[in-house]
N, C-alpha and C positions, 0 to 999 in steps of 0.2 A: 540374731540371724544375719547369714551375709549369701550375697548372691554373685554370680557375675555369668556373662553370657559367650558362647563362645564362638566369635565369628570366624567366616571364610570363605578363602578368595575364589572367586569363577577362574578356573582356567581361560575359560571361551574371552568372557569380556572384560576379567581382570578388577569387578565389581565384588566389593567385599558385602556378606550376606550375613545376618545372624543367624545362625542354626539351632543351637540349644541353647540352655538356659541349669545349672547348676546352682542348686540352695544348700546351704550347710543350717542346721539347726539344731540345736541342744548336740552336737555328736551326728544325726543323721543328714544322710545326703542324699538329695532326690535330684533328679538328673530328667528330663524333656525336651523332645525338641519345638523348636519355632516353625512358624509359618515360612521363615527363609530356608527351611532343610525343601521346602517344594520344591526348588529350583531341581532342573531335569538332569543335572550334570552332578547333583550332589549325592554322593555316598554315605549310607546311614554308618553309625561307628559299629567295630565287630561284635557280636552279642547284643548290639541294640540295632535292632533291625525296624522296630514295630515305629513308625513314627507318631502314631499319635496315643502311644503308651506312657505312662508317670514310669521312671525308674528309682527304687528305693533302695538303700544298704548302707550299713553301720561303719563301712570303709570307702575309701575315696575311691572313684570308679578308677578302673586301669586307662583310661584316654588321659585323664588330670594326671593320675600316679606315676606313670611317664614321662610326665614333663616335669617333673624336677626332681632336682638333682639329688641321690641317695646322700646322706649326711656321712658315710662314710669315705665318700671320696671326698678330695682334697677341691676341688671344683664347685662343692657348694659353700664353703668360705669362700671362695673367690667372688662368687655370684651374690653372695650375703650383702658382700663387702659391695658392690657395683650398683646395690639394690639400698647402699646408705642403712643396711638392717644389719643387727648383731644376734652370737649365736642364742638361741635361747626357742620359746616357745612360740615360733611365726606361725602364725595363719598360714595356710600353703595357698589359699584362694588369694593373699595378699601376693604373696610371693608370684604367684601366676601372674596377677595380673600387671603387677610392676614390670616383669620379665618382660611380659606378653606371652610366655608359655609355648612360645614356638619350638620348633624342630628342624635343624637345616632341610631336612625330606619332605617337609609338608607345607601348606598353604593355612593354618588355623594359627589363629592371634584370641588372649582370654582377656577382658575386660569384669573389671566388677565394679559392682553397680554400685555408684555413691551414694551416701547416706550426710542426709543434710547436715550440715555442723551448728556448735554452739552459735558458731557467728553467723548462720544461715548463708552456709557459702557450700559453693558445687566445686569439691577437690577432686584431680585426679591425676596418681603419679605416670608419669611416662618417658620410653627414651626419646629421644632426639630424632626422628626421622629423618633419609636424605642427605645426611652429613657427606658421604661420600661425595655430594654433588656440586657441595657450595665452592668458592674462591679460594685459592691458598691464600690469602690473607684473612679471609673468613676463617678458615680452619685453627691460624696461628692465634687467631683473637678468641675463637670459643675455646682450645686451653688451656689460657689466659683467665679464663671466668673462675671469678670466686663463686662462692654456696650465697646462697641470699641474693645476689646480685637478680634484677629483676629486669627480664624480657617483655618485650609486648607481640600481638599478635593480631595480621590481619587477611582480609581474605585477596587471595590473589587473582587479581584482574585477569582475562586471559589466559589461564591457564587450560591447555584443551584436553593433556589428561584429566584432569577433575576442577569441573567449577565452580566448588565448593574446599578448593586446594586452602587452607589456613598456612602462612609464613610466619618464621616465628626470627624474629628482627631483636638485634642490639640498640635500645633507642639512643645511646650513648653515640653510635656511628653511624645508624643506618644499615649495616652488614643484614643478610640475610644469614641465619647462621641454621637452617632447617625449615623442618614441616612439622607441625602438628600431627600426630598418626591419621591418617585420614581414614580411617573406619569409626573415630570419634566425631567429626568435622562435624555429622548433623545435628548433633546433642547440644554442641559447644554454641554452636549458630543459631539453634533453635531458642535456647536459653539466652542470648544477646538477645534476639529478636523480641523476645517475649519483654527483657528490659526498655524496648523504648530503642535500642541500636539499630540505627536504619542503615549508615554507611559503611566501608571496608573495615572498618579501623572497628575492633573489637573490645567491648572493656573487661573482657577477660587480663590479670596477669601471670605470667613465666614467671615465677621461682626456681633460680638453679637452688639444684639440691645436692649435687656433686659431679663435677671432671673425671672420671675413671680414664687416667693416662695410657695406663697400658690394655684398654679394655680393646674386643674389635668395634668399628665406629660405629654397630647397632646398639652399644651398651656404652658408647663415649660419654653422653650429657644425659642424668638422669633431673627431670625437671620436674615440677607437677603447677597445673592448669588451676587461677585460683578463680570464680567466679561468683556474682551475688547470685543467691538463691531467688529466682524471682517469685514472687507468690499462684499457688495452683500449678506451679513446676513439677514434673512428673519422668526421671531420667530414660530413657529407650523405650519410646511408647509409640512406637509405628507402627504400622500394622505390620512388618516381616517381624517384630520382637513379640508376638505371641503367640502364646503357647498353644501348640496342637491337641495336644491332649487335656487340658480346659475347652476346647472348641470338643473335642468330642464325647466330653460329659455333658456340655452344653447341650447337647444333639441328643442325647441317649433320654435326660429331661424332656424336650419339646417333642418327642416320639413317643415317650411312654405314657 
């Protein structure tokens, strides 16, 4: 069974929300929204209107099926390749969520929910965030990075768009060379926290995983996020990542 959740951004205040929530299992796929679809600006997807309904079907809902790319255009080799995957039998959940499963037209990024590893560690692949913003010497050094070469990450002081902003630093120079996606930053932070991490400096580590040169810069640095599993760890467990439609079975129980 694999899951992953699918956030989005508030136009109004530019705060990213979890909305629903996608499980794949044996071949089926159920689809619900979260407690973060309540937000007053948010639009349900077309044909799922009900929010606090389970959606079921033996095919990938048409909102996922959309974001990626038909196997016979030449674009999802490109994207395979960018994504460090070859061609063959990919999870599309995986593929989404490495993407992020965006659309230039829209505001929704797809996350899947990790599953603890052998080595009881919290993995999760991602691009590069903010590359556009960093230092032209910054720029010339991250396509310079080898694969394996290992980033660190910590949280940034002051920062007033988000104060929970994660930087993701070259410890070899200092360079700032991105952001950590910040729709992950509370997971990544909560899980330090729970290890005993009380200051900026995070023991989460960067693994580059590939330089896609001629990618555009949201697809430049594919990296993933290595951290210890801390014990009683439980990945997007807020109160906006619950499901509305468990809350109203729950209701239908305490009434009947």
């Amino acid at each position: 069974m694999s899951s992953a959740f699918v956030i989005w951004q508030d136009p109004e205040t530019t705060m990213w929300e979890p909305v629903a929530k996608l499980t794949e299992s044996q071949g089926i796929y159920s689809f619900a929204y979260t407690q973060g679809a309540l937000n007053k600006s948010f639009i349900p997807f077309p044909r799922m209107s009900i929010l606090n309904k389970e959606y079921v079907s033996a095919e990938l809902f048409p909102f996922f099926q959309n974001r990626l790319i038909p196997e016979r255009r030449p674009e999802y080799f490109t994207m395979l390749s960018w994504l460090d995957m070859t061609p063959g039998a990919n999870d599309p959940l995986e593929i989404l969520s490495a993407s992020g499963g965006s659309k230039k037209t829209d505001n929704f990024r797809i996350i899947k929910v990790p599953q603890k590893t052998a080595n009881n560690e919290y993995r999760l692949k991602f691009f590069m965030s903010g590359i556009a913003y960093i230092s032209d010497a910054a720029k010339r050094e991250l396509l310079a990075l080898e694969s394996h070469t290992k980033l660190t990450c910590i949280i940034e002081e002051g920062n007033q768009a988000d104060s929970n902003a994660i930087s993701v630093v070259n410890p070899d120079t200092g360079h700032h060379l991105g952001y950590y996606p910040h729709y992950l930053n509370e997971d990544l932070i909560h899980a330090n926290r729970m290890l005993g991490v009380m200051g900026n400096q995070l023991t989460t580590s960067i693994p580059v995983l590939k330089v896609n040169l001629s990618a555009p810069e949201q697809y430049r640095l594919l990296c993933e996020s290595v951290t210890p599993w801390p014990d009683d760890f439980v990945p997007f467990q807020s109160e906006k990542y619950k499901l509305l439609a468990a809350r109203s079975r729950l209701s239908s129980h305490q009434t009947s």
